[in-house]
C-alpha positions as a printed NumPy array, in Angstrom:
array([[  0.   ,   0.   ,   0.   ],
       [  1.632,   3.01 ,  -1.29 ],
       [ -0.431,   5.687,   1.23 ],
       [  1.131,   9.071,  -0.5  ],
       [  0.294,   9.071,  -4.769],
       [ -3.469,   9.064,  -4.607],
       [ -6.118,   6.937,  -4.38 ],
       [ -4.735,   3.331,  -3.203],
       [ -7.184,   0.694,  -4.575],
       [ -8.193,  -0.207,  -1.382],
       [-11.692,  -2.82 ,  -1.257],
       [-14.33 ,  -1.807,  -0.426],
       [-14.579,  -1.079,   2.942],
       [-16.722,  -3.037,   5.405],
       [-19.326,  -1.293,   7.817],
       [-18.222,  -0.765,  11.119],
       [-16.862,   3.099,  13.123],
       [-13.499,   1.657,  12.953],
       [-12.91 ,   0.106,   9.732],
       [ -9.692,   2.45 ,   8.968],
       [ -8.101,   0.799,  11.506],
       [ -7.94 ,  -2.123,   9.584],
       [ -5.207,  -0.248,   8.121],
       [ -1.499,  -1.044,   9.473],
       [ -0.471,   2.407,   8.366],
       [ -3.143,   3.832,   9.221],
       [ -2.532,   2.989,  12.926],
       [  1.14 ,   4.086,  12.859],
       [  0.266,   7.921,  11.626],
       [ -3.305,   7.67 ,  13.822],
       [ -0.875,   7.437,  16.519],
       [  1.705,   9.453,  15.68 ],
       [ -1.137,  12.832,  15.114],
       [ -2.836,  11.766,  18.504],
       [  0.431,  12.223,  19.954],
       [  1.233,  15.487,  18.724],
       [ -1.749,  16.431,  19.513],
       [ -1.1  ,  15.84 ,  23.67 ],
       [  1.867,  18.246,  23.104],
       [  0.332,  21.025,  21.23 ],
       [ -2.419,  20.645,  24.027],
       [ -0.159,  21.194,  26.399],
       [  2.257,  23.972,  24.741],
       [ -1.169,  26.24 ,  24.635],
       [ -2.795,  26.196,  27.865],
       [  0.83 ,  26.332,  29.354],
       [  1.72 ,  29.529,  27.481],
       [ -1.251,  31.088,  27.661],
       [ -1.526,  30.969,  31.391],
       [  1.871,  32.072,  31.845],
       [  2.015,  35.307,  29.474],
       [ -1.88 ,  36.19 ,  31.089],
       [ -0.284,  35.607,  34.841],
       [  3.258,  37.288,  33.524],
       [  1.542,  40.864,  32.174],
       [ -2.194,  40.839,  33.326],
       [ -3.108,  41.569,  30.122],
       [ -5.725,  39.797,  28.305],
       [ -4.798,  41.586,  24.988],
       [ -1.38 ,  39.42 ,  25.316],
       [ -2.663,  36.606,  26.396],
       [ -4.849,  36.145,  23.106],
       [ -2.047,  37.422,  21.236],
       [  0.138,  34.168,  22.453],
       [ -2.722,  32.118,  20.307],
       [ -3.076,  35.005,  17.479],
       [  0.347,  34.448,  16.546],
       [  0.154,  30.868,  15.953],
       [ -2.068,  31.314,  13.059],
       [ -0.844,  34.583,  11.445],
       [  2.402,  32.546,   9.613],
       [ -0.064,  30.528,   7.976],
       [ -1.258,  33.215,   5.383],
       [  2.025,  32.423,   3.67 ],
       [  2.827,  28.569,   5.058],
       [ -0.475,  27.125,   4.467],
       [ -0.287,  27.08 ,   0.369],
       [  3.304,  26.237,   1.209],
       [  2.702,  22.925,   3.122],
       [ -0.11 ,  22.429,   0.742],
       [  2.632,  21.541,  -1.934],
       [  4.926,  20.277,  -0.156],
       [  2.512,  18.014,   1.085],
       [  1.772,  17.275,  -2.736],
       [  5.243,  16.587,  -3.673],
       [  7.279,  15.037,  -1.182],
       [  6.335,  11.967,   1.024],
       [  4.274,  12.699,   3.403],
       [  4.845,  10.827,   6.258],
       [  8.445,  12.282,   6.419],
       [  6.403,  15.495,   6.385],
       [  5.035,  14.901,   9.151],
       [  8.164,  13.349,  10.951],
       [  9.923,  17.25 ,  10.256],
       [  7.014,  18.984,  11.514],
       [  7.059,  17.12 ,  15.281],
       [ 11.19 ,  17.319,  15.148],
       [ 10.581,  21.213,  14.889],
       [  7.649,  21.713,  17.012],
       [ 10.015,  19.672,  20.227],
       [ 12.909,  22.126,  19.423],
       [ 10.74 ,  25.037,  19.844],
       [  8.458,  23.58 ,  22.761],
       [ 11.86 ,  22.58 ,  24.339],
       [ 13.036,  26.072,  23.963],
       [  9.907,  27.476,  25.597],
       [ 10.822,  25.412,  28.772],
       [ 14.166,  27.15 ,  28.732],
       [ 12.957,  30.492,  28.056],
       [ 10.301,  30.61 ,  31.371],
       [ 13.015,  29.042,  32.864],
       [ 15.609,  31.046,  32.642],
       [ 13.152,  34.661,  32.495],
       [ 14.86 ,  36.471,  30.077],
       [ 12.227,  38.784,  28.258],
       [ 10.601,  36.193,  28.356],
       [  6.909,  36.883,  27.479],
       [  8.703,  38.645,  23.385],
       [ 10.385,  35.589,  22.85 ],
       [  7.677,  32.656,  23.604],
       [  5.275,  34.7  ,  21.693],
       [  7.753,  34.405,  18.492],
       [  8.185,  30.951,  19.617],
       [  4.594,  30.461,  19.744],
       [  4.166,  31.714,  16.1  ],
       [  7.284,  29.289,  14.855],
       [  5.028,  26.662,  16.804],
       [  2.071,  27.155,  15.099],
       [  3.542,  27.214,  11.579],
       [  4.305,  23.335,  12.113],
       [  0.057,  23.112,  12.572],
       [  0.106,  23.667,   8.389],
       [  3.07 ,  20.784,   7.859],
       [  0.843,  18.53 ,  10.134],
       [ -2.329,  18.417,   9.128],
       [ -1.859,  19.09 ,   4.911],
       [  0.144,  16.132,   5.226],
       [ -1.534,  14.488,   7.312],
       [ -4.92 ,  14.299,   6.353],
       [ -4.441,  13.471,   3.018],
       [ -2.067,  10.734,   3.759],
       [ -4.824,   8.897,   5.203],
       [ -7.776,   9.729,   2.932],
       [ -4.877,   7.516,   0.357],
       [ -4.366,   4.939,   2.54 ],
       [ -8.232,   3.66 ,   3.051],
       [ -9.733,   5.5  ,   0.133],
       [-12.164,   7.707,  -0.706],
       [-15.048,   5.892,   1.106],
       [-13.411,   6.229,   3.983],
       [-12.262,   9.462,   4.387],
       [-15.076,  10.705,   6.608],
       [-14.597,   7.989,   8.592],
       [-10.638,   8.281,   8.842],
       [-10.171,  11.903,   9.396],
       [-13.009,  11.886,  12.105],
       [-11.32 ,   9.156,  13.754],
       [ -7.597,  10.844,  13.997],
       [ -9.76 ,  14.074,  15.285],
       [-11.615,  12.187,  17.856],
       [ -7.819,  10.761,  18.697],
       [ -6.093,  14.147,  19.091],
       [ -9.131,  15.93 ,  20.554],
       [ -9.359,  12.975,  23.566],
       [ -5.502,  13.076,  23.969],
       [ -6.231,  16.806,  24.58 ],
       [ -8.504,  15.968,  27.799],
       [ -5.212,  14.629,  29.315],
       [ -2.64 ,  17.322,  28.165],
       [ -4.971,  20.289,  29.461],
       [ -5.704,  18.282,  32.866],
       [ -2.149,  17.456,  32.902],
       [ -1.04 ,  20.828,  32.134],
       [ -3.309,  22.761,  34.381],
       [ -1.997,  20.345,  37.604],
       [  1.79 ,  20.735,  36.504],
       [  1.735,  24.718,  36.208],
       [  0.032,  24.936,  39.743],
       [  2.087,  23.025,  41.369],
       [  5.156,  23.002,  39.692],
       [  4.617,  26.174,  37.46 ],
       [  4.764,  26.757,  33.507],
       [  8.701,  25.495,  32.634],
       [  8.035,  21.855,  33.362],
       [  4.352,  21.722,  31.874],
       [  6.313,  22.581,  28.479],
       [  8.649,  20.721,  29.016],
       [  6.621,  17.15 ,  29.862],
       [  4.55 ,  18.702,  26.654],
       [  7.946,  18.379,  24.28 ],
       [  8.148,  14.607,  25.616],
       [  4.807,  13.219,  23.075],
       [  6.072,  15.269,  20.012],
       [  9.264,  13.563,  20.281],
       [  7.692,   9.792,  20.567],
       [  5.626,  11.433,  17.41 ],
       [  8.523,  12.031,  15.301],
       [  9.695,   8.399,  15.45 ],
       [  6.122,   7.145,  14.608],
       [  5.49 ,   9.412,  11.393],
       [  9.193,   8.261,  10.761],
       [  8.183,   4.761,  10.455],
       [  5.21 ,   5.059,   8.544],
       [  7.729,   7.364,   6.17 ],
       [  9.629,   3.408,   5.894],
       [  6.173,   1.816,   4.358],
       [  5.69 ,   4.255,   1.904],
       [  6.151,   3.804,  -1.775],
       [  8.479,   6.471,  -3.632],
       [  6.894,   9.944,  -4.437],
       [  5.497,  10.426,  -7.963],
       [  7.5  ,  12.516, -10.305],
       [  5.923,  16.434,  -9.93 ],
       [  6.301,  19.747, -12.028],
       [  7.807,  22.874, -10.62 ],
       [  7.103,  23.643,  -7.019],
       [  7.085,  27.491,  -7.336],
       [  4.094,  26.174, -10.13 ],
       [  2.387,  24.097,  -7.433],
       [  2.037,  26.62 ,  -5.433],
       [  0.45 ,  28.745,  -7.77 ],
       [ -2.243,  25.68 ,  -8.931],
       [ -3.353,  25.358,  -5.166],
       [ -3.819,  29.395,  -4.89 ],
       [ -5.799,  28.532,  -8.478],
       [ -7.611,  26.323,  -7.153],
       [ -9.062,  28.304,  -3.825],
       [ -9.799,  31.677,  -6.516],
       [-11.516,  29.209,  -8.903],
       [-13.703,  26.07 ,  -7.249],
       [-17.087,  27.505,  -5.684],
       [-17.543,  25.223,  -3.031],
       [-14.107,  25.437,  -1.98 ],
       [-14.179,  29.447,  -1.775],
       [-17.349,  28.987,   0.198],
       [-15.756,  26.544,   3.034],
       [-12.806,  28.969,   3.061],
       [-14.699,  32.33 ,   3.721],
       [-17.15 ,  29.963,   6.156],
       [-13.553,  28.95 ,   7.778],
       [-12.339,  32.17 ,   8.365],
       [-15.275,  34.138,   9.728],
       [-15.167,  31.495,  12.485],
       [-11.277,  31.486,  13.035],
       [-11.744,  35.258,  13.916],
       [-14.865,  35.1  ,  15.991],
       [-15.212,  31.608,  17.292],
       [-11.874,  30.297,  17.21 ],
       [-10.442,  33.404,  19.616],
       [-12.863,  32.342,  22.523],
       [ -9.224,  30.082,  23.388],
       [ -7.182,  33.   ,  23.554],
       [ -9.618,  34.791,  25.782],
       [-10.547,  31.721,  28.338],
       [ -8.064,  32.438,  30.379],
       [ -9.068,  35.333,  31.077],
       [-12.727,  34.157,  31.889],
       [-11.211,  31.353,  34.463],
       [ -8.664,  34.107,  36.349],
       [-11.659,  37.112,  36.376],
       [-14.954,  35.912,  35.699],
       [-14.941,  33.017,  37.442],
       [-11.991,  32.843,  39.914],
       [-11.258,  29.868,  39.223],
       [ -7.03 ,  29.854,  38.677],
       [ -4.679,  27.443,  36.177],
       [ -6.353,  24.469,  37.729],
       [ -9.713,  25.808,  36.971],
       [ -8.452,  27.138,  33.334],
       [ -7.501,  23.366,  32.639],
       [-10.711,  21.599,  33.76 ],
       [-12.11 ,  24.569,  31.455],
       [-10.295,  23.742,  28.802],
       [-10.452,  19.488,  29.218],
       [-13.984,  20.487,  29.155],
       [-14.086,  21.995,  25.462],
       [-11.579,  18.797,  24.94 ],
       [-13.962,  16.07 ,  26.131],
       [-17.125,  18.05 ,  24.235],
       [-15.392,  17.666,  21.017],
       [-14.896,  13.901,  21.708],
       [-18.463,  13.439,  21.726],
       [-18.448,  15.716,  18.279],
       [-16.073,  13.592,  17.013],
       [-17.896,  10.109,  18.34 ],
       [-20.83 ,  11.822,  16.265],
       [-18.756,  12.027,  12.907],
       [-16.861,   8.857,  13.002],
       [-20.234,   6.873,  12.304],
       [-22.055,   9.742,   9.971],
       [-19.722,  12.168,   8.361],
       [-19.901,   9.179,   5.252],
       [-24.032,   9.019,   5.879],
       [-25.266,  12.352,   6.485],
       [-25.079,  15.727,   4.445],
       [-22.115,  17.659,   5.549],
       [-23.186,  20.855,   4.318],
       [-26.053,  20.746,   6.616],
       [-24.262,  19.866,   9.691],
       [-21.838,  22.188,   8.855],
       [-24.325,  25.202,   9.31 ],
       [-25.716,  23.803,  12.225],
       [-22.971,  23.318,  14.582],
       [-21.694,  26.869,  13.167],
       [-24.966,  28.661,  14.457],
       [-24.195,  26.406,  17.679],
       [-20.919,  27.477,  18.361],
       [-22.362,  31.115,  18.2  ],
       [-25.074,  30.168,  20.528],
       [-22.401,  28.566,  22.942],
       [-20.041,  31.801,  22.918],
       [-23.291,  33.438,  24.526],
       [-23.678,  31.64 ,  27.073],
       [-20.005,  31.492,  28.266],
       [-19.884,  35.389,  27.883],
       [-23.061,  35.979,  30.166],
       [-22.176,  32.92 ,  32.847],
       [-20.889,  34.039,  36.086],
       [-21.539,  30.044,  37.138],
       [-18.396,  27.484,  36.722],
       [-20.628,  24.775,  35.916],
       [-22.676,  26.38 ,  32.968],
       [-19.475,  27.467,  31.541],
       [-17.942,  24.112,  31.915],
       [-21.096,  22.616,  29.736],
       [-21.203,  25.192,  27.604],
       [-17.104,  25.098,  26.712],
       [-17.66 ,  21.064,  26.3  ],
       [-20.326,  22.271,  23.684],
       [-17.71 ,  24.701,  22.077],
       [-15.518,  21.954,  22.118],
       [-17.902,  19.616,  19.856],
       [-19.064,  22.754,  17.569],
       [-15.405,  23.719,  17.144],
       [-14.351,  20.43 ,  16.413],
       [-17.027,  19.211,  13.974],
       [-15.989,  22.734,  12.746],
       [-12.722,  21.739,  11.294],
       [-13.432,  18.065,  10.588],
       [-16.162,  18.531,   8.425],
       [-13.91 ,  21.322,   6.659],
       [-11.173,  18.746,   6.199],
       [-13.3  ,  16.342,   4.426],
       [-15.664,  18.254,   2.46 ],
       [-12.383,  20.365,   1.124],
       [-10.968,  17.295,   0.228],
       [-14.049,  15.733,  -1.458],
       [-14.173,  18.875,  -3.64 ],
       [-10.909,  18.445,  -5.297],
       [ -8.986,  15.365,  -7.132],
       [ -6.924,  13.257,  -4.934],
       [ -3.471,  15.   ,  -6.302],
       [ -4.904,  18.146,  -5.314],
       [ -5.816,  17.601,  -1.556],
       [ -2.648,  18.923,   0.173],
       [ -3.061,  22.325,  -1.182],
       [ -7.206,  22.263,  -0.682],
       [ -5.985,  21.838,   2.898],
       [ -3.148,  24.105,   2.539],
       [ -6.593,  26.506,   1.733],
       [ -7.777,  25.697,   4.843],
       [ -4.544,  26.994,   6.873],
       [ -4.498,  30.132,   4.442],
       [ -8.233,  30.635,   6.046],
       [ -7.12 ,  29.906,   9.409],
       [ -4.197,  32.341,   9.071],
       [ -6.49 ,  35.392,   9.283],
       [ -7.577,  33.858,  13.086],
       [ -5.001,  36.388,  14.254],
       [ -7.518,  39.59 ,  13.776],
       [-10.02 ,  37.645,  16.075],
       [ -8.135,  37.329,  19.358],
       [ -6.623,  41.094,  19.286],
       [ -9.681,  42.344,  18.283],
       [-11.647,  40.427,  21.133],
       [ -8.933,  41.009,  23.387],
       [ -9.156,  45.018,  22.994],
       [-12.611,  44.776,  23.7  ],
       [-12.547,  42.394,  26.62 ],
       [ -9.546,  45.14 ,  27.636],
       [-11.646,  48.295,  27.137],
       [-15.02 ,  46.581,  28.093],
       [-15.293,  43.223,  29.703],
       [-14.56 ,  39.909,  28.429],
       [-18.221,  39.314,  28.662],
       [-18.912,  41.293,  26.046],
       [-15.951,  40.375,  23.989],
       [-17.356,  36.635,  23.623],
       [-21.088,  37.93 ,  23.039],
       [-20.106,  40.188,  20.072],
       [-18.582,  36.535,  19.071],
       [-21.091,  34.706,  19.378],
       [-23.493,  37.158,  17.851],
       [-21.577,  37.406,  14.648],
       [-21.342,  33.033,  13.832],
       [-24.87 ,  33.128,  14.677],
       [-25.858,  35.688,  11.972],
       [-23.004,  34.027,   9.681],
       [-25.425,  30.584,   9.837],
       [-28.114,  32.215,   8.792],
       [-26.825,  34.053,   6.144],
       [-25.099,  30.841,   4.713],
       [-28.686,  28.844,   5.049],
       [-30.343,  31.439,   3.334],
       [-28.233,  32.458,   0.693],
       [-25.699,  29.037,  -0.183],
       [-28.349,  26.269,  -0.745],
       [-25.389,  24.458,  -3.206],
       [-23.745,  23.39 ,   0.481],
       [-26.755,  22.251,   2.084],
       [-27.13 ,  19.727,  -0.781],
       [-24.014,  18.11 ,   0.051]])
């Protein structure tokens, strides 16, 4: 099984939630993503807390996530080809060796305190560029290895994998900062990406030789192409990046809500954030049996209007255990979110084409950056209360406006 040229011949598969498992590879680079995914988990909530604690500012705070997506403007089509040209699965191997340098670096930095908050927030934005290596490679690695019937099935399976593995890492992280503060929660977080590398590098050993490609500087161009030119494809973009900026940012700002809405310190900031962790679990259980049944395009707006409804409720609660529910609800909306945004981008395009449709996707992600400061100035100037209503308010009129006026995605 050759896993990286395309579609792999695989038979048809039989019924079952699990049937990519089935796949040998499949379970080395299933494993591999749900361990990177414990140390990005991790990296967050332990930089986050410590640059909010560090300058009481929630502006900065949110500006330690904005900065992880702004590189991806220019990486995303990037990745997307080089996702298309080279093996993949030593892709993905680079991307987890970089991401432990700079996590490991991180640890140093708090550790040693100096100007420290400047520096991690570079490093956080060298962190986040390896989120565009990861998951263009990635996900179409494993739509080749069990096929296009599959591919719901397989990409909701290694979300539901990394968002679980991110119930542990924010626990984890949230116990290790308050007790033995930031340095070693970054530094236990560097420990899974490095475990990661040397699965992704042994999947790279079962892989069949790359295909012979054209220029790269001309790849490049044929995945901006192909965003400017396919409908559907535009749509799922501009649908992507209206809720980077104003659903996405709710991460950069919670925080915030556990130190001064709710009181609740790092401890309470991690059960917070497990909480939007184990929702999406149950988003993900959800897709793993119907993202190959059901019409995408209609769950698609419906989870986006519920994220919006969500983001009200956690920016009028003043109650930890409404805000817990309601973040586990985030948690599904946001992860259904970007699943269903992986597949259907990749269902849009031919197989050759898939890194750079979800190269696209981290183009669209890469203007997340104007959500956070913008939503941190207001929670700064105003409250973070109203920060996450204005939000919420804005995905919730988004929804309607895409029922109304895109019927061509309902029908999918």
């Amino acid at each position: 099984m050759s896993g990286d040229g395309g579609e792999t011949g695989a038979p048809s598969p039989r019924p079952g939630p699990f049937a990519s498992f089935r796949e040998p590879l499949f379970r080395t680079t299933w494993l591999g993503a749900v361990l990177f995914g414990l140390g990005v988990s991790m990296e967050r909530l332990a930089v986050g807390w410590f640059v909010l604690d560090e300058t009481g500012s929630v502006l900065l705070a949110a500006l330690s996530f904005a900065v992880r997506t702004v590189p991806h403007l220019v990486v995303g089509p990037i990745a997307g080809a080089v996702s298309d040209r080279w093996p993949r699965a030593r892709v993905l191997a680079a991307a987890a060796v970089v991401r432990l340098v700079v996590v490991s670096l991180m640890a140093l930095t708090v550790a040693l305190g100096v100007a420290v908050v400047p520096l991690l927030i570079a490093l956080a934005a060298v962190s986040g560029s390896t989120n565009a290596f990861q998951s263009t490679a990635l996900q179409p690695l494993q739509a080749a290895i069990v096929g296009r019937e599959r591919l719901g099935n397989a990409i909701s399976l290694t979300s539901l994998g990394q968002r679980s593995i991110g119930v542990a890492g924010s626990l984890g992280a949230g116990v290790l900062i308050g007790w033995l503060g930031p340095a070693p929660a970054l530094l236990a977080g560097a420990v899974p990406l490095a475990f990661a590398a040397l699965f992704f590098a042994r999947a790279h050993r079962e892989q069949a030789a790359p295909r012979p490609v054209a220029r790269f500087s001309a790849e490049v161009i044929e995945g901006l192409r192909l965003i400017l030119t396919t409908p559907v494809v535009r749509l799922l973009l501009g649908m992507m990046i209206i809720v980077e900026i104003f659903g996405f940012s709710y991460m950069g700002l919670l925080p915030a809500v556990a130190d001064r809405v709710l009181d609740v310190g790092p401890e309470g900031l991690g059960v917070l954030t497990a909480g939007a962790s184990a929702g999406s679990m149950v988003g993900m259980a959800f897709l793993v049996g119907a993202a190959d049944r059901l019409r995408r395009g209609l769950i698609l707006i419906a989870v986006f209007a519920l994220f919006g409804a969500l983001l009200l409720v956690v920016g009028n609660s003043t109650l930890f255990w409404l805000s817990l529910l309601a973040c586990g609800g985030i948690g599904a909306a946001a992860a259904m979110v970007d699943t269903l945004e992986w597949i259907m981008l990749q269902d849009a395009v031919p197989a050759a084409l898939r890194g750079r449709a979800v190269g696209g996707w981290h183009f669209a992600i890469g203007w997340g950056w104007v959500g956070p400061l913008t939503l941190g100035a207001v929670a700064d100037a105003t409250t973070v209360q109203a920060a996450l209503t204005l939000g919420g308010s804005v995905l919730l009129a988004s929804a309607g406006a895409v029922w109304l006026a895109a019927g061509g995605i309902r029908a999918r």
